[in-house]
N, C-alpha and C positions, 0 to 999 in steps of 0.2 A: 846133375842132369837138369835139364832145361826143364820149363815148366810152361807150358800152352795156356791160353787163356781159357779158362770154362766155360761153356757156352751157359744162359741163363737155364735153372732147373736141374743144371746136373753138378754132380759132387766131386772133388776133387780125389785124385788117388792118393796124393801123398797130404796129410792133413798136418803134418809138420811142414811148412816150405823153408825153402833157405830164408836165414833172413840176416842182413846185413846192416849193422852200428853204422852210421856216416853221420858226417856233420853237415847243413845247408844252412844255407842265408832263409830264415824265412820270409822273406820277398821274391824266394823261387819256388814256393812251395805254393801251389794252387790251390785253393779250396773249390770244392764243387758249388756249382751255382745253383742248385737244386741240393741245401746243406739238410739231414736229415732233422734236427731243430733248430729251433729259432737262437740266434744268441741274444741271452739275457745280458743288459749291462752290470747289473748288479753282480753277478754268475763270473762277468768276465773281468771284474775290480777283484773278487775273492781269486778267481784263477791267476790275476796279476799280482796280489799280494803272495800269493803262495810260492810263486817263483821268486819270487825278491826276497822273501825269507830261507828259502829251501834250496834255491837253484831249481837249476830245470831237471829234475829228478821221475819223469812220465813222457818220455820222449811219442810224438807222434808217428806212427806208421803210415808211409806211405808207398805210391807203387815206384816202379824205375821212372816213369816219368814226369815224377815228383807232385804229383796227384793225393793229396790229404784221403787216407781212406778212414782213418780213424786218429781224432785228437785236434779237431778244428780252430777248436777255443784257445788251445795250444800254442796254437802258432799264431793266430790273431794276437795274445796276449804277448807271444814274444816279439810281434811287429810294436806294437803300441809301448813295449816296454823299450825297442831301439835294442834289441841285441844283435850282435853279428850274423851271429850263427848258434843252432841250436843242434841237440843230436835227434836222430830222426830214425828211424827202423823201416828200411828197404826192405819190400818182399817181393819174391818174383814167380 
């Protein structure tokens, strides 16, 4: 079943939503320009070494139209690192 968007203040009925593994270029993934903190360089050298030793193993969630709702550094860290494509979690 489809899912409505919430208006501000009220709760969602289904608190599990679908959510969907997909792979995206992070160069299509937006981040919000109003990011809820700041990124640290230091913050985002540790989040890049982590993936170079780990793999991308904390995928970002984002909405269908590929809008970062959570895991910003994420995907910054996979741009700076030049990967293709990373895997991402669609919710709707």
């Amino acid at each position: 079943a489809e899912t409505a968007a919430v208006p501000l203040g009220r709760t969602r009925n289904d608190l599990c939503p679908h959510l969907d593994l997909v792979r995206r270029s992070p160069n299509e993934i937006s981040i919000p320009s109003r990011n809820v903190r700041t990124i640290d360089e230091a913050q985002l050298q540790r989040v890049m070494h982590s993936i170079s030793v780990s793999g991308f193993v904390d995928p970002p969630i984002v909405d269908e139209t590929g809008s970062v709702l959570d895991g910003a550094i994420r995907v910054i860290a996979a741009r700076k690192l030049s990967l293709p494509t990373i895997p991402c979690i669609v919710t709707r």
